[in-house]
ROZAZA-845578 format. One line per 8 residues: number of its first residue (from 1); for each residue x, y negated, z negated of C-alpha. Coordinates in steps of 0.001 Angstrom, whole numbers, plus 524288, in hexadecimal, padded with zeros to 5 digits. Layout:
BEGIN
NUM> X,Y,Z  ...
END
This chain:
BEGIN
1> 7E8C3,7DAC6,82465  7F440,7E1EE,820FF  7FFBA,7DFB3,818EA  80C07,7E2E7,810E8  80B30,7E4B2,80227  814EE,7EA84,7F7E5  81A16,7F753,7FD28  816AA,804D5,7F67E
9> 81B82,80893,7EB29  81AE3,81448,7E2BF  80E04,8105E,7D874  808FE,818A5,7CE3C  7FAC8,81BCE,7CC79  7F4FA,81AE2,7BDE6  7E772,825E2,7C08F  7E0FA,82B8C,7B454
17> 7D839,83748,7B5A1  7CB3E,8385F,7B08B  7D223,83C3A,7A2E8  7D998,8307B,7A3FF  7E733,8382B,7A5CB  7F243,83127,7AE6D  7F22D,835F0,7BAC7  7FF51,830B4,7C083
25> 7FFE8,82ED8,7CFA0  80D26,82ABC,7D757  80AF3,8237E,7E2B9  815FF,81E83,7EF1E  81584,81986,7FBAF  8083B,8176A,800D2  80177,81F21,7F5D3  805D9,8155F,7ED72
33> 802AB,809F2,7F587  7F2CE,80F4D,7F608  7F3C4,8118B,7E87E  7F861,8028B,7E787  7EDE1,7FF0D,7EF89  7E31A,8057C,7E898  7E7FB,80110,7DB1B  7E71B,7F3B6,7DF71
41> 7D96B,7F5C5,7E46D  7D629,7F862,7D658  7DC83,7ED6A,7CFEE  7D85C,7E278,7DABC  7E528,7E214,7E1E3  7E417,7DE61,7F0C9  7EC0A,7E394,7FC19  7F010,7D45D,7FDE5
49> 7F3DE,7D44F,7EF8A  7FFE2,7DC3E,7F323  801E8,7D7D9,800FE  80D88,7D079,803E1  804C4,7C5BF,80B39  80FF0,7C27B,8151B  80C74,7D146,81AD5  7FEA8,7CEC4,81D48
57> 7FA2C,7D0DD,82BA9  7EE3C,7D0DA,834C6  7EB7A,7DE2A,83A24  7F09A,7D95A,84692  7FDE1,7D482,8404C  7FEAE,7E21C,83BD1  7FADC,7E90A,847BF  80535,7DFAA,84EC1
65> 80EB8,7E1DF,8464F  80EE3,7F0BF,843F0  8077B,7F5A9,851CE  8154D,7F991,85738  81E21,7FCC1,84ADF  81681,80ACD,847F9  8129A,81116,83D3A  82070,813CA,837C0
73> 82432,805C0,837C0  818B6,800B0,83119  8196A,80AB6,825B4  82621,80618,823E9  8223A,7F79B,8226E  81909,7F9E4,818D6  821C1,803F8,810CB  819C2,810F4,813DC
81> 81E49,81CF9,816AD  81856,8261D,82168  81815,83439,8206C
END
């Protein structure tokens, strides 16, 4: 199943050290999106949570519908940016 959910956005991790001192990390782009991700693991947040349902396909909707547009395209759907 795939899907669309909010796009990225820039997200700011909280990590301590062992000492407990701030360690500040800046995040965009997809780095912030698997920093999302893995937060949400954490506090019980599912993909689906932040899906917008109405995007949801099969994999062969998705194969069907992005087979033929290339790489380029599809990054562009989904608001990432290739190097």
């Amino acid at each position: 199943m795939a899907g669309r959910g909010d796009p990225p956005r820039p997200d700011q991790a909280d990590p301590r050290d062992e000492t407990g001192q701030r360690l500040v990390d800046e995040h965009a782009g997809l780095g912030a999106r698997i920093v999302q991700h893995e937060t949400d693991h954490l506090g019980g947040t599912l993909c689906l949570d932040r899906a917008e349902l109405r995007s949801l396909a099969t994999k062969e909707q998705t194969e069907d519908r992005w087979s033929t547009a290339g790489l380029a395209a599809a990054a562009k759907q989904f608001g990432l940016l290739l190097p």
